[in-house]
Each structure stands twice: as structure tokens, then as C-alpha cells.
C-alpha positions in Angstrom: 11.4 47.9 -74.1 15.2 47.9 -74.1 15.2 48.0 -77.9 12.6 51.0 -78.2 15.5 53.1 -75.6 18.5 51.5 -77.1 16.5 52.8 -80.8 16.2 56.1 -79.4 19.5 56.9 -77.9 21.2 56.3 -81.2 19.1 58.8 -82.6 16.5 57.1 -84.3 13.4 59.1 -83.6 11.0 59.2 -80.5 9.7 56.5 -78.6 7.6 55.3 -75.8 9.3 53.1 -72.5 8.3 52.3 -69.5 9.7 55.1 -67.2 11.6 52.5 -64.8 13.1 51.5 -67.8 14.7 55.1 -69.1 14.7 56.7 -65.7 18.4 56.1 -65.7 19.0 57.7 -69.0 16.4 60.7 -67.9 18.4 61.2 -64.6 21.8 61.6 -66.3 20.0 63.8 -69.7 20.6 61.2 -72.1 16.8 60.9 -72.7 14.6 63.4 -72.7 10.8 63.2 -71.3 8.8 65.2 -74.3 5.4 63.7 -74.0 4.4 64.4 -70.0 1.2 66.7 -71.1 -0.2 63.5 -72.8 0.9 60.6 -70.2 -2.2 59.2 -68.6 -1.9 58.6 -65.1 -2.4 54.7 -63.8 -3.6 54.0 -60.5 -1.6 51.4 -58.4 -0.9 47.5 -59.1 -2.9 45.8 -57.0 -1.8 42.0 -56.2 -4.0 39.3 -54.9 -2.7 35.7 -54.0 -4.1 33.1 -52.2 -3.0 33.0 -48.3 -1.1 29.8 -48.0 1.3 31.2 -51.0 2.4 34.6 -49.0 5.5 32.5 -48.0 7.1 31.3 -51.1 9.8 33.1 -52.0 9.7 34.1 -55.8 6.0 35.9 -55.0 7.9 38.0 -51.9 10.2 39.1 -54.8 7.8 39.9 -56.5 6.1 41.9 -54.0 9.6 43.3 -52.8 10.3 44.6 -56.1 6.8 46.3 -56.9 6.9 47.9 -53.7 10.6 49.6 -54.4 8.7 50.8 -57.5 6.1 53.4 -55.9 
């Protein structure tokens, strides 16, 4: 994904990114957001994991991280 941004920020044509990704780029107007009309909404991850792993650590980041991403 970096390489598709990095391709269009030096000018290379149009390209499609994850929005967490570019968001960055779109706050501060170095991208621009030309395809909105067309973007098809998702609905929510959903994550599912077995009870006695809700502890470990590397799945609660995980979880952090999706859920600072709503």
C-alpha cells in the first residue's frame, strides 16, 4: 500500500489505498480523495477468538488497534 501512495505523491497517476494509510496525506492536502461517489461502503470487522485466548497479549493489540480505527 505504501508504494501505490508513495507512486502517487510523486505524481505518477491515481491510485487506490487504504484510507488509514493516506489519511495523513489527505489531512495535510497532499492527496486528494477523487473517487468518494464510487467507494463502496464496508460494514464492520468482526473478530472471533476462542475464550481462553482473550488474555494473550499480541490478540489485545490487535483488538486495541482495530478499535482506534472506527
Amino acid at each position: 500500500m505504501q508504494s501505490v501512495a508513495q507512486a502517487v505523491r510523486d505524481g505518477h497517476g491515481i491510485g487506490w489505498a487504504l484510507k488509514t494509510v493516506i489519511e495523513e496525506d489527505l489531512n495535510y492536502g497532499k492527496l486528494e480523495s477523487i473517487l468518494d461517489p464510487f467507494v463502496r461502503q464496508l460494514p464492520p470487522f468482526y473478530l472471533y477468538y476462542p475464550e481462553q485466548h482473550r488474555r494473550l497479549e499480541l490478540l489485545r493489540l490487535f483488538i486495541d488497534f482495530l478499535t482506534s480505527k472506527r
